[in-house]
LODO-945203 format. One line per 3 residues: number of its first residue (from 1); their letters; for each residue x, y negated, z of C-alpha. Coordinates in pm, 1 decimal. Example, Ala and Ser with C-alpha at 12.3 -4.5 7.8 and 13.67 -1.06 7.14 Angstrom:
BEGIN
1) AS) 1230.0/450.0/780.0  1367.0/106.0/714.0 .
END
This chain:
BEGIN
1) XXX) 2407.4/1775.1/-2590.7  2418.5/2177.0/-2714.8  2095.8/2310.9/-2920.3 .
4) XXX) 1787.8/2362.9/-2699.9  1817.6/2008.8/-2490.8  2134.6/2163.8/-2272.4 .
7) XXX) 2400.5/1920.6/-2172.1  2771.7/2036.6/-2251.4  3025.9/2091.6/-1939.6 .
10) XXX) 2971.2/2207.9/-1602.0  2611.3/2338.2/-1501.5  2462.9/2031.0/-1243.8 .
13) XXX) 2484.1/2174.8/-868.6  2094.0/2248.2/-838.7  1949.9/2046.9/-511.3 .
16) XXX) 1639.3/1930.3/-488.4  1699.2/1566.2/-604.4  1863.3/1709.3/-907.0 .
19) XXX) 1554.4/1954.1/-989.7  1282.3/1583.9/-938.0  1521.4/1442.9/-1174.3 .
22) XXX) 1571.3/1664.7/-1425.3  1164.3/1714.7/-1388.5  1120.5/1312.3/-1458.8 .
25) XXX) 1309.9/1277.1/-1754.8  1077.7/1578.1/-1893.7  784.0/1404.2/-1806.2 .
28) XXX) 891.8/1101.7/-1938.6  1004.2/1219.8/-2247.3  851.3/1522.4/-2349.7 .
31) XXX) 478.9/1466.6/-2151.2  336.1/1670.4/-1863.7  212.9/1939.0/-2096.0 .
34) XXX) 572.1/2043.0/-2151.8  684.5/2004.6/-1775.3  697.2/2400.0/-1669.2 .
37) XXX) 943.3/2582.6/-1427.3  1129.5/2768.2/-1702.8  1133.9/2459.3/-1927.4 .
40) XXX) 1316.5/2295.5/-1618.2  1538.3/2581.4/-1530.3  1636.7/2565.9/-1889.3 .
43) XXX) 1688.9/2167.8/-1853.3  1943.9/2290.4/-1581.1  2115.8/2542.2/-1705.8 .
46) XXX) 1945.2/2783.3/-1418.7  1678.6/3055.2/-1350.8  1340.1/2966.8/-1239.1 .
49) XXX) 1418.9/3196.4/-919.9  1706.8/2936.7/-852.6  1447.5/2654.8/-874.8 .
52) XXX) 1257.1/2845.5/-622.5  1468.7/2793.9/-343.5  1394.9/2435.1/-345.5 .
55) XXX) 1043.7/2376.3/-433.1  797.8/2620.3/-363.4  604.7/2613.9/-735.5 .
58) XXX) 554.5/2374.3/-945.5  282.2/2220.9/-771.3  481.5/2139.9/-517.8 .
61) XXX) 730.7/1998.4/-773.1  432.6/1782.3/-873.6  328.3/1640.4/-561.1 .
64) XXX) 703.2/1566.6/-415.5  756.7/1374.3/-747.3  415.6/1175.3/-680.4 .
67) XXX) 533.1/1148.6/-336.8  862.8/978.6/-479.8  672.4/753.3/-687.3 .
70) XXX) 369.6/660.7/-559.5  536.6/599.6/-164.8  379.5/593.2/177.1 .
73) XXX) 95.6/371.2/298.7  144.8/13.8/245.5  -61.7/-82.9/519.3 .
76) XXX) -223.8/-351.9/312.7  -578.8/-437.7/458.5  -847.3/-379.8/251.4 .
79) XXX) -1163.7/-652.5/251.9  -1409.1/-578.7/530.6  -1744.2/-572.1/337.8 .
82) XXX) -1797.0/-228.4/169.0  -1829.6/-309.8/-214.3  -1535.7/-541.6/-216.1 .
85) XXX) -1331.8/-280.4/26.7  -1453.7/18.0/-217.2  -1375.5/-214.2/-548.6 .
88) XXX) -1038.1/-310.3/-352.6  -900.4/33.8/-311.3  -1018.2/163.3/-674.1 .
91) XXX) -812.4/-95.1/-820.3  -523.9/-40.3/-551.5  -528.5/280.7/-670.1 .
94) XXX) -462.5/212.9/-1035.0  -222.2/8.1/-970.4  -22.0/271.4/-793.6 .
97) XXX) -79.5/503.8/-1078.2  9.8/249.2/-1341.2  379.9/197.6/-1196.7 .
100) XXX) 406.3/583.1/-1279.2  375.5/620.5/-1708.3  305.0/999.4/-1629.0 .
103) XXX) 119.7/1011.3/-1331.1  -256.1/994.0/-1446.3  -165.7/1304.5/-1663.8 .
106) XXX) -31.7/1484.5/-1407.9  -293.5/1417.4/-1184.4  -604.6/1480.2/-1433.4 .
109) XXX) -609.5/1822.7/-1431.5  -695.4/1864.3/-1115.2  -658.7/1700.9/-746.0 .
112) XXX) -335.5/1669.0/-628.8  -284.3/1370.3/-402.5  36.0/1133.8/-285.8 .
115) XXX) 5.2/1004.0/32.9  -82.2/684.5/-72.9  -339.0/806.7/-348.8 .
118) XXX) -478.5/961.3/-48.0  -549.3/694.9/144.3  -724.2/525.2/-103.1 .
121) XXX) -938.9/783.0/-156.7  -1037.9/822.6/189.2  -1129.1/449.8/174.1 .
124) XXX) -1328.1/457.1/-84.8  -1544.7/756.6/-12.6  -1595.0/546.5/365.9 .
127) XXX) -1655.9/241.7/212.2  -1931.1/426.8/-37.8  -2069.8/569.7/318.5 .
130) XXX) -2077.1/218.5/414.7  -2237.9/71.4/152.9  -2543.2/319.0/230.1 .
133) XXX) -2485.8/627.1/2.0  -2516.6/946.6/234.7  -2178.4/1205.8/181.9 .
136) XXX) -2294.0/1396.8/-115.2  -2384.3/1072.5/-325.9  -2043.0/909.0/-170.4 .
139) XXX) -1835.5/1158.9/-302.7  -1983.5/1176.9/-619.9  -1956.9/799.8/-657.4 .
142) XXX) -1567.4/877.7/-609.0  -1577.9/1082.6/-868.3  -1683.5/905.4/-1128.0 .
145) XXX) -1449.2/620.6/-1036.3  -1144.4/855.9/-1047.0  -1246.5/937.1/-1360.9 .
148) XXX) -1249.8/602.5/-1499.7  -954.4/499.5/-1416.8  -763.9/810.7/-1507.2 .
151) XXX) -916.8/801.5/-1825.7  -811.0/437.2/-1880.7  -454.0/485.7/-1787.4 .
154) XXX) -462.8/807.1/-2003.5  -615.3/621.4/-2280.7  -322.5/345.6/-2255.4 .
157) XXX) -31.0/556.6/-2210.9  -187.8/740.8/-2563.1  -180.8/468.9/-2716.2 .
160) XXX) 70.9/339.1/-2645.7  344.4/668.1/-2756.9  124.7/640.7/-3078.0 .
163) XXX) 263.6/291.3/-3105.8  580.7/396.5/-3024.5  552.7/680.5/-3326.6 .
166) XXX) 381.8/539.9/-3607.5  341.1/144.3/-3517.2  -46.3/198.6/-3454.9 .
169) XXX) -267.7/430.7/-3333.2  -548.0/612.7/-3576.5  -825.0/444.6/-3427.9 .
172) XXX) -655.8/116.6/-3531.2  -623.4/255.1/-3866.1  -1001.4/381.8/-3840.5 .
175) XXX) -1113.5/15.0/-3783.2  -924.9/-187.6/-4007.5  -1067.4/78.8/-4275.4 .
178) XXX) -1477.3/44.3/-4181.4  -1711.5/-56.4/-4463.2  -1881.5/-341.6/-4388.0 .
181) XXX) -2170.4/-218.7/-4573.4  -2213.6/69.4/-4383.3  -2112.4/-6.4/-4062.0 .
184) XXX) -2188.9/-379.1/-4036.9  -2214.2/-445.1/-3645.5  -1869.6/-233.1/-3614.0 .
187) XXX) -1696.3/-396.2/-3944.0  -1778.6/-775.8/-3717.0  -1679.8/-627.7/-3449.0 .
190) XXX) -1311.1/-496.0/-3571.9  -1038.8/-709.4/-3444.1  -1198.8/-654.7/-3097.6 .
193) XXX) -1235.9/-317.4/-3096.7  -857.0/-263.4/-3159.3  -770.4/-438.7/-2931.9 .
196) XXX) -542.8/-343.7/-2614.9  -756.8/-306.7/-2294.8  -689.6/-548.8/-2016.0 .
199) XXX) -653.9/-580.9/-1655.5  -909.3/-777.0/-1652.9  -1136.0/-536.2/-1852.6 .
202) XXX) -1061.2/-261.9/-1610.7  -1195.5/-468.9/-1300.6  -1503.9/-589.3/-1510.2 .
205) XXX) -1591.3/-181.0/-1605.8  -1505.2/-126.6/-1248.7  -1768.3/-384.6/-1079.1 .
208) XXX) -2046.3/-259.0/-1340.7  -1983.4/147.6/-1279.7  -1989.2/48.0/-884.2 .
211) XXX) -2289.3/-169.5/-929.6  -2437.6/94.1/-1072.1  -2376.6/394.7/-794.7 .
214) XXX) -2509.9/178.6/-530.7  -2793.1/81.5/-710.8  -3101.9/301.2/-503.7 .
217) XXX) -3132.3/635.9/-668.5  -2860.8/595.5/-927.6  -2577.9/802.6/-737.4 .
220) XXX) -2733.7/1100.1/-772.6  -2527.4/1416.4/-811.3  -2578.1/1565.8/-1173.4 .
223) XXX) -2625.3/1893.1/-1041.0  -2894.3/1800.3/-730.6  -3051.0/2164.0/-605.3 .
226) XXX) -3443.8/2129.4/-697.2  -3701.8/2047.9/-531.4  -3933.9/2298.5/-376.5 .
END
């Protein structure tokens, strides 16, 4: 490989499977943050107005790769009963995401959606409709699930380059370091708290955040217009 991250020889033929490719292995390696056109023209040995010819902008770049990744519509059937459908396609959802290492990050900054992603989404605002919560409050319920499980997958992929890099994270370091006789309840509580998050503790913060949002009242948009 030549200075800069080129490869020696021939410049690739640029195509479009070439450009999601090239784009991947940046992602993968490097993180979303560094994913750019001219970082990937540069990956290719091209111009970005070469790049342009095959994907619009790099949003489209984005979605086609979440396209690629994330698939169609498997047609599963979610449950019938609105909690368990709405709990059902949260949790459908991270799994899709989770196959992906870069895919939360790419998809926190704003609202891009795969095919599938979108599906799920649509399912889960319906099944919040369903479960009694009028539009507004559905929505917002959405949102606050999509932000919990980005933030957990975000969280986990962290955590686990940090491992990767320096065998721990600093928040392991942080606990194993706590004085007992000044924080006590967090000094008892160390082994757990550095602990990796499971499955299973997604699905249990899942029920309770649900749980919550349909409780009467508790759905609420943060920003509700007053009351005259």
């Amino acid at each position: 490989m030549e200075p800069g991250g080129t490869r020696a020889g021939r410049p690739p033929r640029l195509s479009r499977e070439a450009i999601l490719r090239s784009a991947e292995r940046i992602l993968l390696e490097e993180g979303a943050e560094h994913l750019s056109m001219r970082r990937l023209a540069k990956e290719l040995r091209s111009t970005p107005m070469a790049l342009y010819h095959h994907v619009r902008n790099k949003d489209e770049l984005l979605l086609l790769l979440l396209e690629m990744h994330t698939g169609e519509p498997d047609g599963t059937e979610l449950p019938r009963e609105p909690r368990e459908r709405l709990l059902a396609a949260a949790r459908s959802l991270r799994e899709t995401l989770a196959n992906s290492p870069w895919a939360a990050a790419v998809l926190a900054p704003d609202a891009r959606v795969s095919a599938s992603t979108g599906r799920l989404v649509t399912a889960m605002v319906d099944a919040a409709v369903a479960c009694g919560l009028d539009r507004e409050r559905a929505v917002h319920a959405y949102r606050v699930i999509w932000h919990y499980t980005l933030g957990e997958l975000l969280v986990r992929r962290s955590r686990e380059r940090a491992r990767r890099q320096d065998g721990d994270t600093p928040w392991e370091r942080a606990v194993r370091s706590l004085d007992p006789d000044v924080h006590p309840v967090l000094a008892r509580c160390g082994g757990r708290l550095a602990e990796d998050a499971t499955t299973s503790d997604y699905r249990r913060g899942l029920e309770a955040i649900v749980d919550g949002l349909l409780r009467p009242g508790a759905a609420r948009p943060l920003l509700a217009p007053p009351r005259d």
